[in-house]
C-alpha positions in Angstrom: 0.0 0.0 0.0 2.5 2.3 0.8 4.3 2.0 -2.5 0.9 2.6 -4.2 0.2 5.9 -2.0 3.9 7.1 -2.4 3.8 6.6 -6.4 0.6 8.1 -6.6 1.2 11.3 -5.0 5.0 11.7 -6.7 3.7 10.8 -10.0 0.5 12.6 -9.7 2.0 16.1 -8.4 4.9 15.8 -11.3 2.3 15.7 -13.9 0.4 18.2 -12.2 3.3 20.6 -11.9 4.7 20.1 -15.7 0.8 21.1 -16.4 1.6 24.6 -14.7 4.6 24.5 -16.1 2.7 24.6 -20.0 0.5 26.9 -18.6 3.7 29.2 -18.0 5.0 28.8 -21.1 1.5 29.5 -23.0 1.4 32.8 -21.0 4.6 33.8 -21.4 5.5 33.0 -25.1 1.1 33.1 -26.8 0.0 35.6 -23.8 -2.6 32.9 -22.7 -4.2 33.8 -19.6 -3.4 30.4 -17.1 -6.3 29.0 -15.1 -7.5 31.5 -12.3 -7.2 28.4 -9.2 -9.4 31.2 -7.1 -12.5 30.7 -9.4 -11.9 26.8 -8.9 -11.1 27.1 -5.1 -14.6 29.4 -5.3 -16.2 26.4 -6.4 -15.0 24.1 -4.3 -15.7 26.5 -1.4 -19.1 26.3 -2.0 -19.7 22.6 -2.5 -19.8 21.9 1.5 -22.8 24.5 1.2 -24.9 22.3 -1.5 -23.9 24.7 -4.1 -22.3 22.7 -7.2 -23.4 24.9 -10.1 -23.2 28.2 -10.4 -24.3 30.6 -13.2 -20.7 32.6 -13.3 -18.6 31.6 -10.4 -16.9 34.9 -10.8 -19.8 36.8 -9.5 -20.7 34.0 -6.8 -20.0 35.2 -3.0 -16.2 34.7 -1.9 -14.6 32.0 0.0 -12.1 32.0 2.6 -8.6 31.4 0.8 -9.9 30.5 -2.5 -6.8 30.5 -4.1 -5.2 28.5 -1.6 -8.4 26.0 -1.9 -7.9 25.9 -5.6 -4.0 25.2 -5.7 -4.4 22.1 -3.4 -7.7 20.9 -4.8 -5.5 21.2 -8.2 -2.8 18.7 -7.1 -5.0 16.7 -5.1 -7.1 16.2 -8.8 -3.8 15.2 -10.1 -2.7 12.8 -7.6 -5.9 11.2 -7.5 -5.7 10.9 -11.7 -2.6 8.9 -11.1 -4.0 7.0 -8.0 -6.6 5.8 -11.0 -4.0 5.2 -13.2 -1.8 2.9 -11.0 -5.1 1.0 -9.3 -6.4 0.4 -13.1 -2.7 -0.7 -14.6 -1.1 -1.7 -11.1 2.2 -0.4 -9.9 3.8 -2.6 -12.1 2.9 -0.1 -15.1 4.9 2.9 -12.8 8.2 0.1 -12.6 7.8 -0.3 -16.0 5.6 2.4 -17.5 4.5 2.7 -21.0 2.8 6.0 -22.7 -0.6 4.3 -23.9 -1.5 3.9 -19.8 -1.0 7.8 -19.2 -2.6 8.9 -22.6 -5.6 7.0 -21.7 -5.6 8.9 -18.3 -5.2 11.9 -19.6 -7.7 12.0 -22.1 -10.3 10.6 -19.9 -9.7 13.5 -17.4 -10.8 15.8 -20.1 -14.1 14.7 -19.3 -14.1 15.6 -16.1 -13.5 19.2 -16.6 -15.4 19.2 -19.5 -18.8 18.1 -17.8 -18.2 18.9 -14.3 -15.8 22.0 -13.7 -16.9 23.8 -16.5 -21.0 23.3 -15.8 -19.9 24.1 -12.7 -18.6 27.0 -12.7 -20.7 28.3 -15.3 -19.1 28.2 -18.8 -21.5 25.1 -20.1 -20.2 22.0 -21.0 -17.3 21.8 -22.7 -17.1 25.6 -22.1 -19.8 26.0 -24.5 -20.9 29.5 -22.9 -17.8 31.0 -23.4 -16.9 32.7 -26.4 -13.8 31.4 -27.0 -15.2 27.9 -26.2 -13.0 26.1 -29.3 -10.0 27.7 -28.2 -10.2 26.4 -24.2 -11.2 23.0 -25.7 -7.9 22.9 -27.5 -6.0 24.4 -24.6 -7.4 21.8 -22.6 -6.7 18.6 -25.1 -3.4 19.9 -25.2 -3.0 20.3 -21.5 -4.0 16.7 -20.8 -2.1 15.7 -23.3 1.2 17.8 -21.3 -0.2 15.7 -18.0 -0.1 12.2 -19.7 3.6 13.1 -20.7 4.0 13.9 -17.1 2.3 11.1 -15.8 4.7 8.5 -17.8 7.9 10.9 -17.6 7.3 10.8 -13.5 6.7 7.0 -13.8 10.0 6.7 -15.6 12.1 8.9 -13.0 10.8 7.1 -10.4 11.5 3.2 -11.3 
């Protein structure tokens, strides 16, 4: 168990930080705004309440350390992506990982901001109420794309 929990949270917090680290580089070389972790810590701020979809989470009351909420409920996403990955493929995969495993992963975690975080916090499905809806879609394909690279590259550095 212990090698299962330790993999999890080293894999799943490199992948998650070579995410923010594409997310540094869009901003700095394209001028692409990077996610605002406040909105998503405002979200999850208001789930204990019963609130789980809002109509634009920017205008929604203010939560105690919201950014905060949002950084940690950003890794803890990530580490529980690769907890899934490593309970589906074993952690056999992560002693010997391939790229098919992490690519699988990462696409599949598409879904989950594309039908729960983005209802959520009030930009439709598949941020379909946003103008620019085509362009996050692509910036989050790509992203999850950056986070299977990171899932397999952490599984290789850690053999």
């Amino acid at each position: 168990m212990f090698d299962f929990l330790w993999r999890a949270i080293v894999i799943g917090a490199a992948a998650t930080a070579l995410l923010d680290l594409w997310a540094l580089f869009l901003q700095r070389a394209f001028a692409i705004a990077p996610p605002n972790w406040a909105m998503v810590g405002r979200w999850v701020g208001h789930l204990p309440l019963g609130r789980f979809v809002h109509e634009d989470i920017g205008k929604a009351e203010p939560v105690p350390n919201e950014l905060a909420i949002g950084w940690v409920f950003h890794y803890a996403v990530g580490i529980c992506f690769a907890a899934a990955l490593l309970a589906i493929w074993g952690t056999g995969w992560a002693k010997n990982p391939t790229l098919i495993p992490a690519l699988i992963v990462g696409y599949v975690t598409i879904g989950c901001g594309w039908f729960i975080l983005q209802p959520g916090m009030g930009a439709g499905i598949a941020a379909m109420k946003r103008p620019n809806a085509m362009q996050i879609r692509m910036l989050n394909i790509l992203g999850h794309t950056v986070f299977a690279v990171g899932l397999y590259g952490a599984a290789l550095l850690t053999r």
